[in-house]
Every structure is written in structure tokens, then in C-alpha cells.
MARLUM-459546 format. One line per field, with one value per atom (N, C-alpha, C): x, y, z; atom name; residue in one letter; residue number from 1. Coordinates in pm, whole numbers, plus 50000, padded with zeros to 5 digits. Layout:
east [X | ...] $
north [Y | ...] $
up [Z | ...] $
name [CA | ...] $
resn [a | ...] $
resi [NUM | ...] $
//
This chain:
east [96000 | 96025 | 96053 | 96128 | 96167 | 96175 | 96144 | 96110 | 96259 | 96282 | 96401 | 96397 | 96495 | 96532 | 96655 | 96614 | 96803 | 96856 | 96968 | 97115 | 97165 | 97228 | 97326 | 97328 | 97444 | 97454 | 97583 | 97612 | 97709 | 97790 | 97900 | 97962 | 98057 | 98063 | 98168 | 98225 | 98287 | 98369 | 98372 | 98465 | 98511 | 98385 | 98317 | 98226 | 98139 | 98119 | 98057 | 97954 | 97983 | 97906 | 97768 | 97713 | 97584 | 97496 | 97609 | 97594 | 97592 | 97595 | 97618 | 97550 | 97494 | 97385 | 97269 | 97284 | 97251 | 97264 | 97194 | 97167 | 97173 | 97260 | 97295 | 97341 | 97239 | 97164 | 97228 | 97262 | 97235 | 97103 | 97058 | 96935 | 96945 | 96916 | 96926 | 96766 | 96777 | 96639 | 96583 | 96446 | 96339 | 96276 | 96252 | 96142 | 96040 | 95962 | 95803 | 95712 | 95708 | 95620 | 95607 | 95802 | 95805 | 95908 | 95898 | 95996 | 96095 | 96182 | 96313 | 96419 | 96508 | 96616 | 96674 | 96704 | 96719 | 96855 | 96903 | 97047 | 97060 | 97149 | 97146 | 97130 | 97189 | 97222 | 97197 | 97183 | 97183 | 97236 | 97298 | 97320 | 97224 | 97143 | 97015 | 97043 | 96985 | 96966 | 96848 | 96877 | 96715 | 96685 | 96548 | 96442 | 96344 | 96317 | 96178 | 96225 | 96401 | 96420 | 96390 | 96420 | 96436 | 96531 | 96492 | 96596 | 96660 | 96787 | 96792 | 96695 | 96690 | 96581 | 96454 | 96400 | 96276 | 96294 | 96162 | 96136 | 96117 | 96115 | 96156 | 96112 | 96041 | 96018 | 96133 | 96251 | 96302 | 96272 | 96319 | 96297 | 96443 | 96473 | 96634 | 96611 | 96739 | 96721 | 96687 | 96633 | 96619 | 96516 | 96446 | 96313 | 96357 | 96525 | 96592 | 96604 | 96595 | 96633 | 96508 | 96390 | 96253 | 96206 | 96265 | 96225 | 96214 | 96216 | 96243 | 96338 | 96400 | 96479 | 96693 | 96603 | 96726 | 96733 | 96635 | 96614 | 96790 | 96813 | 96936 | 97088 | 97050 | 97123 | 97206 | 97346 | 97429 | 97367 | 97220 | 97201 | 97155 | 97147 | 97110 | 96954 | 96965 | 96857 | 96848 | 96680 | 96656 | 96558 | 96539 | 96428 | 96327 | 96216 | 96118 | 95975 | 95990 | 95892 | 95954 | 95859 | 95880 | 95743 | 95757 | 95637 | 95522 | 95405 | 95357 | 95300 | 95247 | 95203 | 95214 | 95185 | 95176 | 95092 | 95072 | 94949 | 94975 | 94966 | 94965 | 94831 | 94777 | 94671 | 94625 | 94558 | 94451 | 94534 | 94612 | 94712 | 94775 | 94767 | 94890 | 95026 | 95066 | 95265 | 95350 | 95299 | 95423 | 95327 | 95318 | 95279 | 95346 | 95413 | 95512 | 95461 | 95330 | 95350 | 95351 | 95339 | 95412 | 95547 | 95629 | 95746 | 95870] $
north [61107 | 60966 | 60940 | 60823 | 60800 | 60626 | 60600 | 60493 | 60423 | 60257 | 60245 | 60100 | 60024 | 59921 | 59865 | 59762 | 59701 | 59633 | 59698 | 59692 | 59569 | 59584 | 59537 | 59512 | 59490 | 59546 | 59621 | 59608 | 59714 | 59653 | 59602 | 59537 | 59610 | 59680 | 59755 | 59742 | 59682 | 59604 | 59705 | 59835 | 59922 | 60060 | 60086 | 60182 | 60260 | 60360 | 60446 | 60331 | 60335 | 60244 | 60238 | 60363 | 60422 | 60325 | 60265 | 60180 | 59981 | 60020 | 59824 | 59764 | 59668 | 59599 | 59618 | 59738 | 59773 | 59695 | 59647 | 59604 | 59733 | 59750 | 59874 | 59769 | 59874 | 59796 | 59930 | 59880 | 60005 | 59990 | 60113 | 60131 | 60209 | 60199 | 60255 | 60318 | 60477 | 60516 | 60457 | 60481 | 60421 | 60535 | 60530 | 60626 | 60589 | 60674 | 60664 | 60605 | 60652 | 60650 | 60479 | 60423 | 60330 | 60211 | 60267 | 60173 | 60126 | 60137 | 60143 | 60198 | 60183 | 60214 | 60362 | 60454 | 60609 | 60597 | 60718 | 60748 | 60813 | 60810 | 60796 | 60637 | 60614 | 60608 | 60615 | 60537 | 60574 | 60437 | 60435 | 60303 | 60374 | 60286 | 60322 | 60203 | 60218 | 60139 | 60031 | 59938 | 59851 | 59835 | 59873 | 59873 | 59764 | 59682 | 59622 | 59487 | 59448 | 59287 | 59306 | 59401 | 59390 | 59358 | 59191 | 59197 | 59252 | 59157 | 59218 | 59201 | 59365 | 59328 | 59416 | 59380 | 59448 | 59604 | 59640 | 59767 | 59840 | 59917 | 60000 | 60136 | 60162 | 60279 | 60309 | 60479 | 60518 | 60671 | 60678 | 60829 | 60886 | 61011 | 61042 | 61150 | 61249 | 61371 | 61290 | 61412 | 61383 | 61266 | 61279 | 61164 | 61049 | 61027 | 60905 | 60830 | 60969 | 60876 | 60902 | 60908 | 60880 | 60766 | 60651 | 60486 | 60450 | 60335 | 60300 | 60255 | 60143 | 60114 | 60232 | 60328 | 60439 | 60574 | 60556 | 60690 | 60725 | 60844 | 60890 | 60803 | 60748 | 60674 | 60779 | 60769 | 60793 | 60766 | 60804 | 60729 | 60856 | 60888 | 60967 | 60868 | 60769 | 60705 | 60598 | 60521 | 60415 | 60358 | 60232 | 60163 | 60123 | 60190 | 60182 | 60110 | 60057 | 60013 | 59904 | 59780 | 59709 | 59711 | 59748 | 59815 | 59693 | 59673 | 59574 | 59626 | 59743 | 59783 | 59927 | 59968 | 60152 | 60174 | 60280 | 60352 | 60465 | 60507 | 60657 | 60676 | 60774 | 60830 | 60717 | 60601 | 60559 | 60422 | 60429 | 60302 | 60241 | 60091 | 60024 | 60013 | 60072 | 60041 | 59937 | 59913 | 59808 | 59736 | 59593 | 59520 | 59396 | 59367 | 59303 | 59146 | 59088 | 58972 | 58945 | 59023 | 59000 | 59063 | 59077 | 59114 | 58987] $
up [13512 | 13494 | 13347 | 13301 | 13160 | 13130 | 13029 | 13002 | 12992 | 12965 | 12932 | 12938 | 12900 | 12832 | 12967 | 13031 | 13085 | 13045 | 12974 | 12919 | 12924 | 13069 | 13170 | 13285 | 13358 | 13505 | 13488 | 13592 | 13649 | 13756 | 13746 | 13954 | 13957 | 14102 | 14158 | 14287 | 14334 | 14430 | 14545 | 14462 | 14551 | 14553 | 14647 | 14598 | 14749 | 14756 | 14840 | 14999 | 15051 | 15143 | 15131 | 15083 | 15079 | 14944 | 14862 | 14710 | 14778 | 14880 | 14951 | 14920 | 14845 | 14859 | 14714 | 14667 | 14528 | 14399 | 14337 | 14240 | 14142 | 14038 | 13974 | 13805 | 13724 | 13623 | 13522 | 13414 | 13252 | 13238 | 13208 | 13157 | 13023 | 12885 | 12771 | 12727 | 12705 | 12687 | 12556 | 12559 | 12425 | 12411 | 12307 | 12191 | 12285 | 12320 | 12354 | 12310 | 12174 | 12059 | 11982 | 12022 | 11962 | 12035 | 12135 | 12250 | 12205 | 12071 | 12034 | 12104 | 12117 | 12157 | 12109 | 12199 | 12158 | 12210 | 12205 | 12239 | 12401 | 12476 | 12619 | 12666 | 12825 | 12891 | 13022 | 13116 | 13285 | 13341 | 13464 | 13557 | 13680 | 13695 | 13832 | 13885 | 14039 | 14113 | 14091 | 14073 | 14104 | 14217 | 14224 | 14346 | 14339 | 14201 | 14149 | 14127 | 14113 | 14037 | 13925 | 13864 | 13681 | 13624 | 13493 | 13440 | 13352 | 13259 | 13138 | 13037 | 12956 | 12852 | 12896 | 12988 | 13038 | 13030 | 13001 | 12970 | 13103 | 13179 | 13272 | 13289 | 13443 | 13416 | 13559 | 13511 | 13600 | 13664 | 13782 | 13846 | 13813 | 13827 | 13817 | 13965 | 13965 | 14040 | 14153 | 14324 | 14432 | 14480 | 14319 | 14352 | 14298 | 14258 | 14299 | 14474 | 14521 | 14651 | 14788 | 14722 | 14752 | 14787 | 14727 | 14752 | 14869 | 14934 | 15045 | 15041 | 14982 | 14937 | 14928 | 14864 | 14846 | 14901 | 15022 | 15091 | 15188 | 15142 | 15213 | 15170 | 15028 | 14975 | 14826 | 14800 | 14713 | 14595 | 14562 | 14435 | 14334 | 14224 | 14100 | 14033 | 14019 | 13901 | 13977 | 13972 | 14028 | 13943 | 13936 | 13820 | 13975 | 13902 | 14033 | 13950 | 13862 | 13771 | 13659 | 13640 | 13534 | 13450 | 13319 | 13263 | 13183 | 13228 | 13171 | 13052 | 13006 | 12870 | 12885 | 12740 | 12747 | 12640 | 12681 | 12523 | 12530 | 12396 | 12381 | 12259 | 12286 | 12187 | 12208 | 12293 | 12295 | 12230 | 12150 | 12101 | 12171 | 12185 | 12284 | 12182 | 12272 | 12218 | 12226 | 12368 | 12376 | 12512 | 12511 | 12583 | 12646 | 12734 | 12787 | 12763 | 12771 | 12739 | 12591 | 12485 | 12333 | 12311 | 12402 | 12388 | 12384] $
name [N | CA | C | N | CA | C | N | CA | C | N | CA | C | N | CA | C | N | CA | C | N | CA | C | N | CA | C | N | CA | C | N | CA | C | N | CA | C | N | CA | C | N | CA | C | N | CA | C | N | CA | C | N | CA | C | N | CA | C | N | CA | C | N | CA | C | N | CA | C | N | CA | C | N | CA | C | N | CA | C | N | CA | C | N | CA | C | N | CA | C | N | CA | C | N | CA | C | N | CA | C | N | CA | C | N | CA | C | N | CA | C | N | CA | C | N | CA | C | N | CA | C | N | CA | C | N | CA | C | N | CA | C | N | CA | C | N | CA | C | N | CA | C | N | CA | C | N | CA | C | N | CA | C | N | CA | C | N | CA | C | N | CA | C | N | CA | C | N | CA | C | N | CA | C | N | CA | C | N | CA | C | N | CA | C | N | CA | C | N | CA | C | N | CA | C | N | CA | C | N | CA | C | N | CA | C | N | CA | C | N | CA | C | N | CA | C | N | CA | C | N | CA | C | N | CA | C | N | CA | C | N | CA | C | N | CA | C | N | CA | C | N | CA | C | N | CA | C | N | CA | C | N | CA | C | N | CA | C | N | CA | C | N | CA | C | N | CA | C | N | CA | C | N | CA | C | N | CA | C | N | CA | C | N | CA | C | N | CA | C | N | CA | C | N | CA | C | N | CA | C | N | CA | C | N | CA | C | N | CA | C | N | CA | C | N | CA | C | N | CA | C | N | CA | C | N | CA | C | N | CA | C | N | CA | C | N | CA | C | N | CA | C | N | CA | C] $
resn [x | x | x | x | x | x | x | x | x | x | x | x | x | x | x | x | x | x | x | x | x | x | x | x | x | x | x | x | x | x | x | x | x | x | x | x | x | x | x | x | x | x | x | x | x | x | x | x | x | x | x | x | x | x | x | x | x | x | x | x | x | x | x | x | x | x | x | x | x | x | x | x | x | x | x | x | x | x | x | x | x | x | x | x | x | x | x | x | x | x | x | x | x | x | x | x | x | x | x | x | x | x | x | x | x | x | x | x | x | x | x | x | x | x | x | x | x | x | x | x | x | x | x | x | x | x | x | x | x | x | x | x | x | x | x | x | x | x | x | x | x | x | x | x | x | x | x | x | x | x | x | x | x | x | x | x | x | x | x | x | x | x | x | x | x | x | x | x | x | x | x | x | x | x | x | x | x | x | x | x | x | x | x | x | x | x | x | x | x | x | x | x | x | x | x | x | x | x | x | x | x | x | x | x | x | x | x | x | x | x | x | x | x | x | x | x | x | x | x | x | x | x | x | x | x | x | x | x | x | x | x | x | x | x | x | x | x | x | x | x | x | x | x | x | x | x | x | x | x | x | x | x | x | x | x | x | x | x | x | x | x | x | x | x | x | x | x | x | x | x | x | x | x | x | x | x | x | x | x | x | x | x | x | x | x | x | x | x | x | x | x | x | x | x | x | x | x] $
resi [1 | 1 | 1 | 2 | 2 | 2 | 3 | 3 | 3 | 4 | 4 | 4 | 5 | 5 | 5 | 6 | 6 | 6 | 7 | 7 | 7 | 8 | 8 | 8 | 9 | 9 | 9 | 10 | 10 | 10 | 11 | 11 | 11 | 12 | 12 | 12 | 13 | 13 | 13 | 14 | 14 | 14 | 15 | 15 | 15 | 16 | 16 | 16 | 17 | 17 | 17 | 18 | 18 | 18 | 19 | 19 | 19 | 20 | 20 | 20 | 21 | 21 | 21 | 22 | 22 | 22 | 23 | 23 | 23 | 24 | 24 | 24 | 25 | 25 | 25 | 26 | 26 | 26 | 27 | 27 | 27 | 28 | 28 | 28 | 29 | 29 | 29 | 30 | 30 | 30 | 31 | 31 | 31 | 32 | 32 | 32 | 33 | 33 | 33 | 34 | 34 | 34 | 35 | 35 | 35 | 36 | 36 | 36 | 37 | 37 | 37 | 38 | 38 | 38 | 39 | 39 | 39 | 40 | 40 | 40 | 41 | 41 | 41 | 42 | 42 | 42 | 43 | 43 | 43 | 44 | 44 | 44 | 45 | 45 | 45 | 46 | 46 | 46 | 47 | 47 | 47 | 48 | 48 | 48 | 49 | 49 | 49 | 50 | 50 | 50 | 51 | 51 | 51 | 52 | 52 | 52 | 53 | 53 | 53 | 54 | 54 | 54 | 55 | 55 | 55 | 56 | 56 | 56 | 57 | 57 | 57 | 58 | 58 | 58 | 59 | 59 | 59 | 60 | 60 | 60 | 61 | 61 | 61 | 62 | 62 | 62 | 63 | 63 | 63 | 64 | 64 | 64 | 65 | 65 | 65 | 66 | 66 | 66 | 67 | 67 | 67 | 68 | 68 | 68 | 69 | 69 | 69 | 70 | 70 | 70 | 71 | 71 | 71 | 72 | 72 | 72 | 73 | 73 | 73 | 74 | 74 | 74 | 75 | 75 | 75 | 76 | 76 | 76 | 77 | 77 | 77 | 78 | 78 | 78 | 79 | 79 | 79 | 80 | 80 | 80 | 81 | 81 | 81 | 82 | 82 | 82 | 83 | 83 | 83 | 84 | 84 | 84 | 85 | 85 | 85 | 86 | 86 | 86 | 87 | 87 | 87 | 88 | 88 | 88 | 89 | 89 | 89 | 90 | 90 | 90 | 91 | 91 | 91 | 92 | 92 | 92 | 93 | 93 | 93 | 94 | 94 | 94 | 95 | 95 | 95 | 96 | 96 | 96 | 97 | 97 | 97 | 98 | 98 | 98 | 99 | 99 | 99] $
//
């Protein structure tokens, strides 16, 4: 799983049947350490109603299409989490209602 930031969206008119109904979001990775914005990239499916802005936790690989939501579905990356705080070493990092 990888932390991340939503971007954007994504609309695609013309697209795999298996994509119908998908809410398909940019997600931009964050530093761990400092929930900044890192280099990379993903468009995942939303599973959770995340907007833009919100910090994000995603799955990639086959345990993209684990959800209920995206089981047996055309999908690579899904935001299966909207993150209310994090800590590392016992430190909070990032806490969604001072964001």
C-alpha cells in the first residue's frame, strides 16, 4: 500500500466496460516521513468518495482488484482509504483535521 495525495480526476468517455461506473482519481505519491509531495503518479479507482486534496491510502497490483467494489474489474490501483492521521516513530505526521 502507498500513501498519496488526490490530484485530480480523470473522465473517459470511451473505456473498457469493466471501467463503467468508476470514479478514477490522480493520485500523486507523498514522502512518508513528511507527506509532501514526491515524484510519481497513479490514476486508481475510488472505492471510499475521496476528494481532491485528501491524503489517501492506495493498494496497486492484484490486491487492486480485491475490493468489492473492483473485484474481477480492469483495474491496476484503487484508493481504498482516506487517511485521518499517521505516525511514525511514535510522532504524528500528518493529521487530517489540521490539514
Amino acid at each position: 500500500m502507498t500513501l498519496g495525495r488526490v490530484a485530480g480526476t480523470v473522465v473517459a468517455t470511451q473505456k473498457d466496460p469493466g471501467l463503467t461506473g468508476f470514479k478514477l482519481q490522480i493520485v500523486q505519491n507523498v514522502d512518508i516521513e513528511t507527506i509532501e509531495p514526491s515524484s510519481g503518479f497513479v490514476v486508481a479507482v475510488d472505492a471510499v468518495g475521496a476528494g481532491e486534496g485528501e491524503l489517501v491510502m492506495c493498494c496497486s497490483g492484484s490486491s487492486a482488484r480485491m475490493t468489492d467494489s473492483t473485484e474481477n474489474s480492469p483495474v491496476d490501483a484503487v484508493i481504498v482509504a482516506i487517511v485521518d492521521s499517521t505516525e511514525l516513530g511514535g510522532t504524528l505526521v500528518y493529521e487530517k483535521s489540521k490539514d
